[in-house]
N, C-alpha and C positions, 0 to 999 in steps of 0.2 A: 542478702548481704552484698557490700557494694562489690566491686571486684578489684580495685582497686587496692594493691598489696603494697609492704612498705617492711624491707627485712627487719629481724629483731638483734640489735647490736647486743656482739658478744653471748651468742646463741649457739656458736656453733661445736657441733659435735664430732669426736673421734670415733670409729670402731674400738670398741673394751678389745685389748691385747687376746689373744688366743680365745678370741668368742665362738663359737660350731653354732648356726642357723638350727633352729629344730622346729620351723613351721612359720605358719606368719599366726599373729594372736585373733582372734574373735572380731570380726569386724563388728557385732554388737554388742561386744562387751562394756561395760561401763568404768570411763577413767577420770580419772581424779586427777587436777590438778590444782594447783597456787601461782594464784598472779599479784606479781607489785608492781603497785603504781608509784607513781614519779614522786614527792613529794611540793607541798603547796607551796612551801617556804623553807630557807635556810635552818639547820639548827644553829643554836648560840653560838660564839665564841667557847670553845672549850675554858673553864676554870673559875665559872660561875657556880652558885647555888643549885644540886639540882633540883629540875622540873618535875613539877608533878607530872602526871599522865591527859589532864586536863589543858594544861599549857602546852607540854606536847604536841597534840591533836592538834590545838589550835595554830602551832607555830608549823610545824611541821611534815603534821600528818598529810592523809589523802585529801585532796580538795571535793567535798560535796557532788559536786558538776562531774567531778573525774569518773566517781564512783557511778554515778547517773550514768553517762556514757558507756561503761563496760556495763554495766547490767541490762540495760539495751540495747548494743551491739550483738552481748553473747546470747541474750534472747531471741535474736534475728535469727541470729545463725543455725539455735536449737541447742544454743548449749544453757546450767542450769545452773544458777549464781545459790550455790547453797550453805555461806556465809561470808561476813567481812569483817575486816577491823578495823576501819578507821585510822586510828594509834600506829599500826604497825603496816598500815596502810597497802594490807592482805585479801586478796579475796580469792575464798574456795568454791570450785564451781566442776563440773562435772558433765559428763555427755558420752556417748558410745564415741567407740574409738574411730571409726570412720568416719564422724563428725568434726572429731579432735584435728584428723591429720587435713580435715577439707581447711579449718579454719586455723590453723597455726603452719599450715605449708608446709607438712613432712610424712615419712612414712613410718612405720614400726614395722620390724622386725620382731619374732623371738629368738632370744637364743639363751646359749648355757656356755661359761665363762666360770674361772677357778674360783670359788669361793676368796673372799679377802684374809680369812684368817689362814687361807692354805690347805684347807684341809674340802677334800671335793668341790663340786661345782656347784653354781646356782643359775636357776632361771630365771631369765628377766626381758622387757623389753629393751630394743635398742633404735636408737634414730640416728642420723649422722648426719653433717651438714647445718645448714643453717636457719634456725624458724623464722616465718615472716606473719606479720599481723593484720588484720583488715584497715582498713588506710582510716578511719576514723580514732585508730587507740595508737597510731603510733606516733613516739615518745610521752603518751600517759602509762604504756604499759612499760613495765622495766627489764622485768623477767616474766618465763612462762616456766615452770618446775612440775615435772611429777611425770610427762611424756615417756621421758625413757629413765627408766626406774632400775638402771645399774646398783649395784654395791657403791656408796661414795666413800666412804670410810673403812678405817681399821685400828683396831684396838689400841693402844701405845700403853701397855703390862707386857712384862716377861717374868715369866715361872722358873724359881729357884731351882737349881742343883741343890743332890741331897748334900746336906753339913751346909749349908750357907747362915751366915750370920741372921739372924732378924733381930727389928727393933718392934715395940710395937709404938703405936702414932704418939703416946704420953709421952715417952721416950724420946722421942723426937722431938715434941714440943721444948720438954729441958733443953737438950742440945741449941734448939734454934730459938731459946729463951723466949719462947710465946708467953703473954703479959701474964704476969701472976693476977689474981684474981677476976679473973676472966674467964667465960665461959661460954662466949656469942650469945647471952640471953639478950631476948629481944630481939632477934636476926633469924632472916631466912637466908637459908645458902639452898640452891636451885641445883642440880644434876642432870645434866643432860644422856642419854643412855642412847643407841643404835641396835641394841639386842639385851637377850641375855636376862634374868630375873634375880628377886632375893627373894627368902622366906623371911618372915619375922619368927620361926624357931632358931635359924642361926643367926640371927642380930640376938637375938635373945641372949643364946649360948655366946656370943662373942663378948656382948659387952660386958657380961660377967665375969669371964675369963679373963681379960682384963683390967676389970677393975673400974667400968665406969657405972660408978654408983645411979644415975640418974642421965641413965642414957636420954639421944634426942627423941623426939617426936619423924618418924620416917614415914610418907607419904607417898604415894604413885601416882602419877598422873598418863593417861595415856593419851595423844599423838597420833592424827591420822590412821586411826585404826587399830593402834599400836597398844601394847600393854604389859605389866606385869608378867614375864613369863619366863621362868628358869627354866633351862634344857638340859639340866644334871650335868653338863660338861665342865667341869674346874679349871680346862683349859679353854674354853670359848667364852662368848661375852659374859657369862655370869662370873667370873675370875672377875671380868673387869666391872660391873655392876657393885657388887663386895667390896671391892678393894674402894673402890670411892666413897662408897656409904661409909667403909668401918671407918675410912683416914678421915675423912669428914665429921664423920659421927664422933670420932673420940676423941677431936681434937677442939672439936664447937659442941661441944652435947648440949649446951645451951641453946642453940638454936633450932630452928623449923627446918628441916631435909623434905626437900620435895623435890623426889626424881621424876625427870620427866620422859617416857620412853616413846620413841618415834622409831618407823623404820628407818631400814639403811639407805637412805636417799636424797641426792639434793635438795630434794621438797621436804623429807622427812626431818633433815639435817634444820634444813630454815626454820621448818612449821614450829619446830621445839623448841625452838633460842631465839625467835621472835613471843612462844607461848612465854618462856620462863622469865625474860626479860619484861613485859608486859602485864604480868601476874600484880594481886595484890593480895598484902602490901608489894610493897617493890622489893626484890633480894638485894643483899648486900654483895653477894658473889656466885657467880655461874661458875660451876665446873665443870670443862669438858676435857675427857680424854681420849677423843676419838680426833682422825686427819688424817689426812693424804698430800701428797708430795702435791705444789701447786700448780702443776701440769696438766694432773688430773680432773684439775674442775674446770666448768665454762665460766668465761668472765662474768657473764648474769650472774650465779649461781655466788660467784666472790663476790659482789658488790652487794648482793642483795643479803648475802652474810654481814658485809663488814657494814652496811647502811643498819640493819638489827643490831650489831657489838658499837656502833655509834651514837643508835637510840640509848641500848643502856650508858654508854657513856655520861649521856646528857640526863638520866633519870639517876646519877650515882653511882650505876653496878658494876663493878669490877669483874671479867671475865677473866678468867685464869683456861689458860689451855695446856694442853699437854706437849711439847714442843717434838716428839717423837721417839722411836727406839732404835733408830739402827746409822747412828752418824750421820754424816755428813753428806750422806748417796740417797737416804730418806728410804733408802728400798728400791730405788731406781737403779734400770739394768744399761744404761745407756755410758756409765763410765764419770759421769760429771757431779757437781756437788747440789743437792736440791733442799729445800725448806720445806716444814712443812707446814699447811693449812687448813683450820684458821690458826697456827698461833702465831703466824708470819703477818696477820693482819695487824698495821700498825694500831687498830682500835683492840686489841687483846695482851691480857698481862702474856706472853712466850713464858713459860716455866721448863726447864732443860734439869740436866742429871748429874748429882754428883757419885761419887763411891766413898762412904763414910767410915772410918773408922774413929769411936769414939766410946766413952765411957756411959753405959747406958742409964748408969744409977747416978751419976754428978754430972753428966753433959759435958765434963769435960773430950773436946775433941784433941785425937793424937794427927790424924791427917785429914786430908779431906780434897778429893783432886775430881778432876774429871772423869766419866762415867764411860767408860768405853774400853772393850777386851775385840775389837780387832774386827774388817770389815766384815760384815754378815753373823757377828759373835755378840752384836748388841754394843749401846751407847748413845749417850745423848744426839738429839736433835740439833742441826744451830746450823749459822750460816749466814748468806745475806741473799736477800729475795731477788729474784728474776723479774716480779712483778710493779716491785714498791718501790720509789723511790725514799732514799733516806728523809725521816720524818724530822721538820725543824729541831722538835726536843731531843731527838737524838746526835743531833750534826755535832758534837761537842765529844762525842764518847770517843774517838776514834774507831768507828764503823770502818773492815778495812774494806776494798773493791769484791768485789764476787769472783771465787778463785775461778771460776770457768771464762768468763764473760770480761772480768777486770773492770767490770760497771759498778757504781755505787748501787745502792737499796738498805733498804730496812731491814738491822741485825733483827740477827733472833738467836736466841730467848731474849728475854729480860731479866728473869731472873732464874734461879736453881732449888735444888735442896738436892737429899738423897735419893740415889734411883737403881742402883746395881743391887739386882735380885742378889749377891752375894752378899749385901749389907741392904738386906730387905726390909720386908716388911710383914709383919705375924699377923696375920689375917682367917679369917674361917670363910672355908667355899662350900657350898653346896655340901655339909655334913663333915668337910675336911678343913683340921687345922694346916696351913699351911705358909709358904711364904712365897709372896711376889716383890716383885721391883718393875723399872719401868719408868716414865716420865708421865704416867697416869699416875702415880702416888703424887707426883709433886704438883699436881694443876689442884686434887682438892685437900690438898696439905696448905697452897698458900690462899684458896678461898675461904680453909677456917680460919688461919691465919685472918684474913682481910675480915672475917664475921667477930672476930676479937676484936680487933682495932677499932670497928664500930661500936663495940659496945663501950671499948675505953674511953671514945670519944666525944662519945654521946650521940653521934651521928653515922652518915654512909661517908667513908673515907675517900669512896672513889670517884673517877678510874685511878687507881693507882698507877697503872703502865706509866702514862705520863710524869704524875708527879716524883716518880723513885727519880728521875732524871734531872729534877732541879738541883742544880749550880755541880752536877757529874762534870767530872775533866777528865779527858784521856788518859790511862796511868794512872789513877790518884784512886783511893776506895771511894765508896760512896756511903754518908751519914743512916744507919740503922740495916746493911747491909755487909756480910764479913767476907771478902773478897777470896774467889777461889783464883790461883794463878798455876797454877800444874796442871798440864796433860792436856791429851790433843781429842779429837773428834774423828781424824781421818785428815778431811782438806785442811783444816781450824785446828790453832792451837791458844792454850788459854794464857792468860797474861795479867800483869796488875793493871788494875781498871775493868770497863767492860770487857766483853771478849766474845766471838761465835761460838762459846762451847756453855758456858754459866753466865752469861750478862753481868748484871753489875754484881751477882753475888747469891749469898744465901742468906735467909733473915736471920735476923738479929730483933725478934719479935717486940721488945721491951722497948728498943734504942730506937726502933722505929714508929712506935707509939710517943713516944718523946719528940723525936723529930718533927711526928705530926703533930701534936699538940703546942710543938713553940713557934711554928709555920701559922697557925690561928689563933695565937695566942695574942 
């Protein structure tokens, strides 16, 4: 291998907060990572037709040569190229770990750090600093993922107090007037998972209970190793596993559910939202409810996300994320207002929380405000990013400055629905009915949504993120969206127009199939 080195931009790593050393790992142990390469060529102009997966490749994928070069390079070195993709312009490759740290320039540590849901610790490797590449791949390689195998994510559900209201997802749909005859047939909606499992006896039992005659088709798919696996806890990932399938399931039961579970990691996180996005047919919408304040990730680790939620962009897919649960601080101890990510990526629909009071039999709503009972007590997500600057289509909404910073960037959410566990959601966990809330109900609340509008229109409607934003004016509501203008977040407070707490709104399912249908008309 030459010797020749060349740092790898936006690589570099922190110490995990309160991590204890407990050894160093296996120096012949075998690690796994994912590498992306640069791509060949631009993707389109956004607001074209989209691409097949074929055109893709061709326009934007990995270039031939590139791929050639890294499977040669990492052969030199002794490391083990044990797949790619082309398309998503990924390759999986593998080698003992003292190999790893000769040819990516770092060291691993083990250690054990507080688990992310809060509840004990976990062990994991750690690196810190910044990786560098053998001088032949650098600027073909983009990121290197999988070294140090932290926790990246955390759930975005909260578990009701007993007496809390619930709706269940039908319910919702009325309120948020999703299209009458509609059903997402013909549509995949894709789920993205980081833990946590479901049985098909309690989808079973759930969809009976409420009533959905012809539940979906619900699918596993496993990720780096990863897999189908409930761990009886109601309050750990399987809460949030459930809550997606059932709000998914019963609100698109005409469509295809194909969860996809990967570990908890920036490799895990990519591997699965590059898989689901890439899959065939193509999904109409990804849902994810997992994220972390955008502090916590390396900038590889963001680009090489937000370049996968751009792919889908350009294949049609509408990603719906969950914008967060705890306001405006994201969960951060430092005092300042943070976003979270990926829904802060300008290529992601941001989905944020309202607190709903409404009629559950006529959809008639009495209020309907922002999602927040006080700091560390739970509440929507929103804010404006640290990272991004404000996206052309959004300059028009009146995005304010970032309360810490007083710099511009890209609002978040985009848009809302319901999310206060007190005006929840009737769901079955792990043998228990029960109710959640969260701004995880509203990311696969508005991909069924989006799996509806496809089928009204005959087509993939997306990316939607962008188009809710044609001819938005600061102040004004926006066409097939019913403006939330009460209540604050913490830093954010909500207003007519967009807002950092519920963006432009909550659907208005019907008005916005309309919208879309007189736009191509």
């Amino acid at each position: 291998m030459s010797e020749e080195r060349h740092s790898l931009p936006g690589s570099t790593r922190h110490p995990v907060p309160d991590a204890r050393p407990v050894g160093g790992p296996e120096p012949t142990a075998t690690v796994e990572v994912t590498l992306v390469l640069r791509r060949r060529g631009e993707l389109p102009p956004p607001g074209g037709a989209p691409l097949s997966r074929e055109q893709l490749a061709a326009t934007a994928g990995a270039d031939p040569q590139d791929l050639e070069l890294v499977r040669r390079t990492l052969a030199a070195a002794g490391v083990t190229v044990t797949a790619e993709d082309p398309v998503s312009r990924r390759v999986q490759a593998q080698g003992s770990l003292q190999t790893l740290e000769r040819v990516f320039g770092t060291s691993l540590g083990l250690v054990e750090s507080p688990a992310p849901d809060g509840t004990g610790t976990v062990t994991h490797r750690q690196r810190t600093g910044e990786l560098s590449v053998p001088g032949p791949l650098a600027g073909v390689v983009v990121a290197v993922l999988g070294l140090d195998d932290r926790p990246q994510a955390r759930t975005r559900f909260r578990p009701a107090a007993a007496g809390a209201r619930a709706f269940t997802p039908q319910q919702l749909g009325t309120v948020y007037r999703f299209p009458a005859g509609t059903t997402g047939a013909g549509q995949r909606l894709a789920v993205l998972e980081l833990g946590g499992g479901y049985s098909d006896a309690d989808l079973a039992a759930y969809w009976s209970r409420v009533g959905v005659t012809s539940p979906p088709t619900v699918t596993a798919v496993g990720v780096d190793g990863a897999g189908n696996a409930p761990d009886g806890n109601p309050s750990g990932a399987d809460g949030e596993v459930m809550l997606d399938i059932e709000v998914a399931g019963a609100l698109s039961p005409g469509a295809d559910l194909v969860v996809h579970f990967a570990p908890n990691t920036d490799r895990g996180f990519l591997d699965a939202l590059a898989t689901a996005v890439h899959a065939s047919p193509t999904p109409a919408a990804v849902s994810i409810s997992w994220g972390q304040s955008e502090d916590q990730w390396t900038a590889q680790a963001r680009a090489a996300m937000d370049q996968a939620m751009a792919d889908a962009g350009a294949l049609g897919v509408t990603v719906c994320v969950a914008s967060g649960d705890d306001g405006s601080n994201d969960n951060a101890t430092d005092g300042r207002p943070h976003v979270d990510y990926p829904a802060s990526s300008p290529q992601a629909l941001g989905c944020g929380g309202t607190t709903l009071h409404a009629d559950a039999r006529t959809g008639r709503v009495a209020t309907e405000t922002v999602w927040f009972h006080g700091a560390g007590q739970g509440g929507t997500g929103g804010g404006v990013s640290d990272v991004y600057p404000t996206p052309a289509w959004q300059s028009g909404v009146g995005v304010p400055p970032n309360a810490a910073t007083d710099r511009p960037g890209r609002g978040v959410p985009d848009v809302a629905g319901d999310a206060d566990p007190a005006t929840g959601y009737d769901v079955r966990v792990d043998g228990t009915d029960t109710v959640i809330g969260g701004t995880s109900a509203v990311a696969p609340l508005w991909a069924a949504l989006v799996c509806r509008l496809a089928e009204g229109l005959g087509r993939l409607p997306g990316p939607l993120g962008r188009k809710l934003y044609t001819g938005a004016r600061a102040g004004a509501p926006t066409g097939g969206l019913r403006d939330i203008t009460s209540g604050t977040n913490g830093a954010y407070s909500a207003g007519p127009g967009w807002d950092p707490c519920t963006g432009l709104g909550v659907p208005d399912g019907q008005a916005l199939l309309d919208r879309l249908r007189a736009a191509h008309a």
